[in-house]
N, C-alpha and C positions, 0 to 999 in steps of 0.2 A: 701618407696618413692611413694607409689601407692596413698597416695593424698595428696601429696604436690606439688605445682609447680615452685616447685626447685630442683636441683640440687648440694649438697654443694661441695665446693672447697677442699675435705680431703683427694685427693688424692688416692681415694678409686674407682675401677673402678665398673663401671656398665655394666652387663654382661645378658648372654640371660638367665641364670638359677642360680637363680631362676625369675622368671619374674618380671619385674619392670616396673613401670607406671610412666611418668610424666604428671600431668592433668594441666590444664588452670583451674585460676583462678575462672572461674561459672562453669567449670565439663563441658566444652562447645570441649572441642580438647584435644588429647592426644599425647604420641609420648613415643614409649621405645621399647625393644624388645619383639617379643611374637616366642615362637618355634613352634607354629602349626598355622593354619588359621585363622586368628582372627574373632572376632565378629567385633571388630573396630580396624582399625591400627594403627600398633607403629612399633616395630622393627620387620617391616613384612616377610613374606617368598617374597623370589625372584618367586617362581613358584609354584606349586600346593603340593611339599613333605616340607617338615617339617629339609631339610638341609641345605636351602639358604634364605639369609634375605636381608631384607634392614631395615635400622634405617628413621622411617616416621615422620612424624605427619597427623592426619586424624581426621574426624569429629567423636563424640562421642555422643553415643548414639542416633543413628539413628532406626527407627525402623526395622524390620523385616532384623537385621544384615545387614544393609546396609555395604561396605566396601568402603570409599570415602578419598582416599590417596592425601594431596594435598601440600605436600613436603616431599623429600627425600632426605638425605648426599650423599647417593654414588648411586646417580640415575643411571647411564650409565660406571659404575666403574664395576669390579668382581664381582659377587655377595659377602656376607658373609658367613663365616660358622659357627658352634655354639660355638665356640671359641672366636668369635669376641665380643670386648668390648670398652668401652668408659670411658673415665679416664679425667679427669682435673689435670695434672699434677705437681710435686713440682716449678717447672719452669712457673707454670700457663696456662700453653698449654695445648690446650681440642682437644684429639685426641681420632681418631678413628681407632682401628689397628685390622687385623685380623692375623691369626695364620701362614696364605699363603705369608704376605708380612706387615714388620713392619713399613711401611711407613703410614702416617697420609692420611687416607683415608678422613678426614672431611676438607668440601668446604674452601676454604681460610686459612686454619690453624693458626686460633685465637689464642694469646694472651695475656693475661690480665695485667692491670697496676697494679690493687688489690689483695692480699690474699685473702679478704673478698669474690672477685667475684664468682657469681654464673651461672649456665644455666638456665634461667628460661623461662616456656613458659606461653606466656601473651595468654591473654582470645581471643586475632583476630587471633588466632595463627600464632602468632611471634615469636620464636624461638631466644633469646637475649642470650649473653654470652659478657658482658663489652659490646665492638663496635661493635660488631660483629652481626649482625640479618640474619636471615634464608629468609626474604623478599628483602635482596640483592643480596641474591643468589638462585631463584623461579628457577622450576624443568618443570612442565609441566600447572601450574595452579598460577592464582592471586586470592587474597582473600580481598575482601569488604575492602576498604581505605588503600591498598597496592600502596607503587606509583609502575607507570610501568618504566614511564623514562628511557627509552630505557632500560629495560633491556630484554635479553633473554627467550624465553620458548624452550624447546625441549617435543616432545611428547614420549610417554612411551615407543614406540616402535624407537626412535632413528631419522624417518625420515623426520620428519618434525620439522622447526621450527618457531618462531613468531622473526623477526628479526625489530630492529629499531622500536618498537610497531606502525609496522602502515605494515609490508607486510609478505605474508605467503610463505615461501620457501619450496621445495623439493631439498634435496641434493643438498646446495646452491652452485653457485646463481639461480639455476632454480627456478625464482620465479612464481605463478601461481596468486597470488590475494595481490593487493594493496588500501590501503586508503587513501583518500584523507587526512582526516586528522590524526597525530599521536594520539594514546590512550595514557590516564593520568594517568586514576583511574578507579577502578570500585568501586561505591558506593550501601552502605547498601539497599538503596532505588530502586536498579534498573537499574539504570542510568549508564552512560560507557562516565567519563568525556573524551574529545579531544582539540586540539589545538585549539585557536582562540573560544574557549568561546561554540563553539560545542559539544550537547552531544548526545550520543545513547540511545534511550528508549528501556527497553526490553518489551515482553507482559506483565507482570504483575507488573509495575511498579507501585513503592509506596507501595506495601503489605509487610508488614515485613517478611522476609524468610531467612534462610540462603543463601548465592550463593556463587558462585564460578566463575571466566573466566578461562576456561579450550581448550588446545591444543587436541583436541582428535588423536588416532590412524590412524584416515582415513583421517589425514589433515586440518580439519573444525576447526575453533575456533568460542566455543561456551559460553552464559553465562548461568549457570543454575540456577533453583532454588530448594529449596526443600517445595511438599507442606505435611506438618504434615498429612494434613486429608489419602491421599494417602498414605504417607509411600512414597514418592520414587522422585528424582530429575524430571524434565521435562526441555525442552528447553526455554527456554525466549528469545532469541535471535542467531543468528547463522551466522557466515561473505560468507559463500556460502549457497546460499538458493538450490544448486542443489550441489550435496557431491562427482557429481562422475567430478566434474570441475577441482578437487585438483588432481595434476600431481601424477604418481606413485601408486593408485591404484592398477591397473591391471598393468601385465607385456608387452614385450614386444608386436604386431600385435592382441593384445584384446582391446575388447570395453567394456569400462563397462554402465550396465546399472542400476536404479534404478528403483523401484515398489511402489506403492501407499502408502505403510509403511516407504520411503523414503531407503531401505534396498537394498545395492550395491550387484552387481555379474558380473563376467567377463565372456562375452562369446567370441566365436572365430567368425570369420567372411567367408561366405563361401570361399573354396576353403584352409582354414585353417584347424588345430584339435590341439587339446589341447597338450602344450609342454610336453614334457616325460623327462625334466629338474626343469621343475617350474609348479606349480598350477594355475597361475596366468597369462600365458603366450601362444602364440597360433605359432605355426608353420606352414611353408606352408607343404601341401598335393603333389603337383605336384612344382620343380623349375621350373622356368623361361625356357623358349626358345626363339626361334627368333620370333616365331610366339604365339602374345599375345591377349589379347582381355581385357574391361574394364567391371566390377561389378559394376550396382551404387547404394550404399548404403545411403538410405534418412538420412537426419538429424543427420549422424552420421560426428563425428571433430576429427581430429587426430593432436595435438597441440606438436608435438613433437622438439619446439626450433629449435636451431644451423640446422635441418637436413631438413629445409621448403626453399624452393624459391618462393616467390611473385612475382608474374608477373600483367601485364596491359594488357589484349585481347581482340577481338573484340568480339569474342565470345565461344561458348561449341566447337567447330570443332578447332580454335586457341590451344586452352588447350590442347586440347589433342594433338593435333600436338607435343606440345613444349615436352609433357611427352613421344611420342614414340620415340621422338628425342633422347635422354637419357636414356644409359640401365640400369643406376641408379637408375630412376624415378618406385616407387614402385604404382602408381597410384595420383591421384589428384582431389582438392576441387576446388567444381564452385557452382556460385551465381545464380541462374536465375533472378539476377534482370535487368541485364541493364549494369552494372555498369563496367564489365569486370574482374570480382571478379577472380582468378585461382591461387594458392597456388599449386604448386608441391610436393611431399615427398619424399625426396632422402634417400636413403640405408636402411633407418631404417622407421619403425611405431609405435609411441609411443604415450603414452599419450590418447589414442581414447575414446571416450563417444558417447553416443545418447541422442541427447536432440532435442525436436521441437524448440527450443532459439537461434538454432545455424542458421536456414534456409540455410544450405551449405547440397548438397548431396555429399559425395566422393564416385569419379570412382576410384574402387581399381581394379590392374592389375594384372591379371589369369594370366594364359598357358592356350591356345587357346583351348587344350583339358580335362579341366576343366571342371566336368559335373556339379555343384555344382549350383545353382541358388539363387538369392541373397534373403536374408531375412529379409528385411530392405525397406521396399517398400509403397505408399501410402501418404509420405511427411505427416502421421500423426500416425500413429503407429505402430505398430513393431509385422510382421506377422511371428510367428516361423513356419517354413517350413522344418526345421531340416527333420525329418521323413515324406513323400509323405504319403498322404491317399488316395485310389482312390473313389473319390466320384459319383454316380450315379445319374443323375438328373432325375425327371420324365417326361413323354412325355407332351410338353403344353395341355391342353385339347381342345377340337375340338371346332370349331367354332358355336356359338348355334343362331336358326334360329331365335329366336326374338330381329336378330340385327337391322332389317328395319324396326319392329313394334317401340323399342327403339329411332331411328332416326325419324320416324315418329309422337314418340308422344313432343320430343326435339323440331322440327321444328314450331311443332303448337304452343306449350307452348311459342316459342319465337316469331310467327306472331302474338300470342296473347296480350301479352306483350309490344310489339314494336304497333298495333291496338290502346290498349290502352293509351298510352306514349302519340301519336300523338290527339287524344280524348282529353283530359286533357289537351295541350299545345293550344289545338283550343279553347276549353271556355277561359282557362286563357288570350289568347291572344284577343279573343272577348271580355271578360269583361276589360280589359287594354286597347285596343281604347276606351270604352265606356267610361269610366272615362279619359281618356286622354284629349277625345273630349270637356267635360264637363269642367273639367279644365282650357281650355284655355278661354272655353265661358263664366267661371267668373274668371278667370285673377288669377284662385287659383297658379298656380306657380308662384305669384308675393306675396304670405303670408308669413310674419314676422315667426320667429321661435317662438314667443309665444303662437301663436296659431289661429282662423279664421279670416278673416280680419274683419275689422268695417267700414260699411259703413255712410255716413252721410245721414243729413236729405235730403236734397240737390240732391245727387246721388241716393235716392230711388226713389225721387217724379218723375226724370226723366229718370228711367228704368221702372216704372209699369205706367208709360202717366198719372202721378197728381191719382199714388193709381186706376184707375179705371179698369188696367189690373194685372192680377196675375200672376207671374212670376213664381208662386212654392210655395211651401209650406214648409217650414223650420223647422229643429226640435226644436226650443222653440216656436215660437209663429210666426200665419201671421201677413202677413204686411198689413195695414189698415190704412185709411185718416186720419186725426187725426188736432187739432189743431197746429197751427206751436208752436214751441218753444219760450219761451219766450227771449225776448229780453237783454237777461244779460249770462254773463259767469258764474250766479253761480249757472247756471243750469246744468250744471256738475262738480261736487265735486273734482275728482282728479285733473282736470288742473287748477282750480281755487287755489286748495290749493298750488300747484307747484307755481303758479305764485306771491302767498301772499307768500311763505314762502322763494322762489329762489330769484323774481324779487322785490319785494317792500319791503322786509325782516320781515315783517310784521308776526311772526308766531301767537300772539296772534288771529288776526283775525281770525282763521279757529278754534276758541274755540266755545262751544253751550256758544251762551249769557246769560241764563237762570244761569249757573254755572261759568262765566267768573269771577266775582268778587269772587269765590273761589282761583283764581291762579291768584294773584297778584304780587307772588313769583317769582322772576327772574330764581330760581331752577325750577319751575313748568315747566315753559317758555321753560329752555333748555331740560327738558324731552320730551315736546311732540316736540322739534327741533332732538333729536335725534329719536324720531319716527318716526318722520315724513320720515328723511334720512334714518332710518331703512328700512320703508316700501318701499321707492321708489328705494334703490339695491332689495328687493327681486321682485321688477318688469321689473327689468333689461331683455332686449330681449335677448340676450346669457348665454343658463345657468353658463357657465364658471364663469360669472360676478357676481351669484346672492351667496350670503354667505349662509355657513350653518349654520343649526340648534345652533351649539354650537358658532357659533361667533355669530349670529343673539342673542343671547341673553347675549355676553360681549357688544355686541353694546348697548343694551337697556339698562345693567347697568351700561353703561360709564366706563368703564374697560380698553376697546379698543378708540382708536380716529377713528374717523366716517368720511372721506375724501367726498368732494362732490361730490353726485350721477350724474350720466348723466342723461337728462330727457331721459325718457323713448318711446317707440314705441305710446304707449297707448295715450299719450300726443297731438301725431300728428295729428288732427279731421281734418286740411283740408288738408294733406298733400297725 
């Protein structure tokens, strides 16, 4: 049977020895018994000797012996011993019996309607027998287009589980983390369908890889992948991004913390020592008296349910009040925000972590004669202070006499500075009357945004007394007497053209005569009419107005419609 992925109906049981394999379909998953530690699982050892098993299926041919178990028959049942065997019975019944107890140890105790039926395990490793699939009844892990549809996960170690696919209990109902939305599916690509059309992306979404959504040991459920070049699964995504969040960790009066590698450990809190019951767990050092005093331990949560009272307080002095009040009260969390935050602990402390996420410090409550000091201090990291060192500081060193040359060359350097400062703001502000002055005395804060004003003929003759005084000298050219202007407007171009082509509609006239009887065309006619409204938006006084380059040339090829221009600043000679 070691490469078929079947199983036939003859009645013939399958046993740990000699060893038998059922493979999937592409050689992709297995599932049978093996009597020692496998390279890839099937009917694995319960524990590290070679006398207890479980019947799996597991990913196949992983490299460097991966062992990646992702269902089991008799997950949280007796373990087996090497006796135990698997049989499809004359009755059709596919049972799984061990030598300790002849009762049908396999999940649902299937039935078949056919003779012909067989056990076969398909290539997503599905585990089928007639009705019956192994994805109905998941163990501690889903695999790629498994539905979840509420069904159960339990983790290996029994304590946790994924209930109603959407909340993560400890020793239910202590639930410790819920989702908003329920999980559907985990698909081949990555993705983690949810209700209402929502999905979860993991990191490596989209790259073909094997995964898995797996319940881990410490409570996390996570989705993995495997990358080939590695050799080894990695996380893709994970429902507590901090691992010591998940209830049951640590035992009872421990805190667990984690390390840059994300990797938990419980320590005891002072005025504790480690239980001499549980590994896992911290007892007090001195009990209780009448006379107590409070520990405050930064950023450490003790989330321990049923055994909490929330209160509303004015403030850190309220709080504590309410806890000496109660010889119950094991100590209590406070907010420094404002808010009146105070949570009490009664009888018990369970549940505790340190994280900076929680912003609560909790006053844990000593025996007044508790010499132990707290090691949890700084509201940002975690000073072990377990073992005192006595540390010796050196003496400051002495005061050295070039502290007044120091101060004296500091002072100058800043009269020198500030000397200068005021130097600099005096020209600037000399040369800014100067032109201020000037300014007003040619009306320059009365100039167009396009740029210097234009004066007329008119307006020069009586600023310089008829040309005979000189007003200045100007940077294109003086001003000088000159004949008057001739008596026609078409002694300047641009208004002349404005007014044949706006006012008399006349655009022909502003053609050279010489070439006029070349554009007799009414085409010609509208081109230089769309010139003409071309050039007078690019003389528009607000640049906002004037078009760019690339409409300035749909406009000349009539592309665009050409709306009519305002005249222009330039326009206004006596204005």
């Amino acid at each position: 049977m070691a490469s078929t992925p079947e199983h036939p109906s003859d009645n013939k049981a399958w046993r740990l020895s000699p060893p038998q394999t059922l493979h999937g379909f592409r050689r992709k998953t297995k599932s049978s018994f093996l009597p020692t530690p496998p390279s890839q699982p099937a009917f694995t050892p319960w524990d590290n000797s070679s006398k207890h098993f479980n019947f799996s299926i597991w990913y196949y041919k992983l490299p460097r012996n991966i062992t990646t178990t992702v269902w089991t028959a008799n997950k949280h049942d007796s373990p087996l011993s090497t006796n135990a065997s698997l049989v499809i019975t004359a009755t059709r019944e596919l049972r799984l019996t061990d030598s300790s107890s002849r009762s049908n140890l396999w999940p649902g105790a299937p039935n078949a309607t056919n003779n012909s039926t067989r056990l076969v395990l398909n290539e997503d490793g599905n585990l089928v027998y007639d009705k019956w699939e192994s994805f109905h009844f998941p163990t501690d892990t889903f695999l790629p287009n498994q539905s979840i549809n509420g069904t159960e996960l339990v983790s290996q170690n029994g304590k946790f589980r994924f209930l109603n696919s959407s909340v993560l209990s400890f020793n239910y109902p202590d639930n410790y983390w819920t989702s908003d939305k329920v999980f559907e599916q985990l698909n081949s690509d990555g993705s983690v369908n949810q209700g209402n059309g929502v999905s979860i992306i993991s990191a490596d979404y989209g790259v073909a890889r094997m995964r898995r959504l797996t319940l881990d040991n410490d409570g996390n459920l996570r989705v993995y992948s495997h990358d080939e070049s590695l050799g080894q699964w990695f996380i893709a995504w994970q429902a507590l991004q901090e691992s010591c969040r998940a209830h049951g960790i640590c035992g009872p009066n421990a805190i667990c913390l984690t390390d840059s590698s994300n990797s938990m450990s419980c320590v005891c809190p002072p005025g504790f020592r480690r239980s001499s019951t549980s590994a896992d767990a911290c007892e007090r050092k001195r009990k209780l008296t009448s006379n107590t005093k409070f520990l405050q331990l930064d950023y450490v949560n003790f989330t321990g349910g049923s055994n909490q009272t929330n209160l509303k307080v004015r403030n850190l002095t309220d709080c504590r009040a309410n806890c000496l009040d109660r010889p119950n009260c094991l100590g209590f969390m406070f907010k420094y925000d404002g808010q009146g935050y105070c949570v009490l602990q009664l009888d018990r402390l369970l549940y505790g972590y340190w994280s900076p996420g929680t912003e609560v410090a909790m006053f844990l409550r000593v025996d007044s004669s508790e010499t132990d000091e707290t090691n949890f201090t700084g509201m940002s990291r975690v000073l072990d202070t377990t073992c005192p060192v006595r540390v010796t500081l050196p003496f400051p060193p002495r005061e050295s006499n070039t502290t007044t040359r120091n101060i004296a060359i500091i002072c100058t350097l800043f009269a020198a500075e500030l000397i200068a400062g005021i130097l600099f703001f005096w020209a600037f502000l000399k040369k800014y009357i100067k032109y201020r002055d000037m300014a007003q005395t040619l009306g320059l804060e009365f100039l167009p945004a396009g740029g210097p004003k234009r004066f007329t003929y008119a307006e020069l003759k009586a600023a310089t007394d008829d040309f005979s005084d000189a007003i200045g000298k100007g940077g294109f050219r003086n001003f000088e007497a000159q004949d008057s202007s001739v008596d026609s407007e078409e002694w300047y171009f641009p208004r002349w053209a404005f007014d044949k082509v706006f006012k008399e509609m006349r655009v022909e006239d502003i053609l050279d005569r010489q070439i006029k009887h070349c554009y007799d065309d009414r085409v010609h006619f509208d081109m230089v009419d769309r010139m003409v409204k071309t050039a007078l938006w690019c003389l528009q006084d607000r640049a906002d107005m004037r078009p760019s380059m690339g409409k300035v040339a749909k406009m000349l090829e009539g592309s665009v419609e050409i709306t009519e221009p305002k005249k222009p600043t330039i326009f206004f000679l006596e204005d």
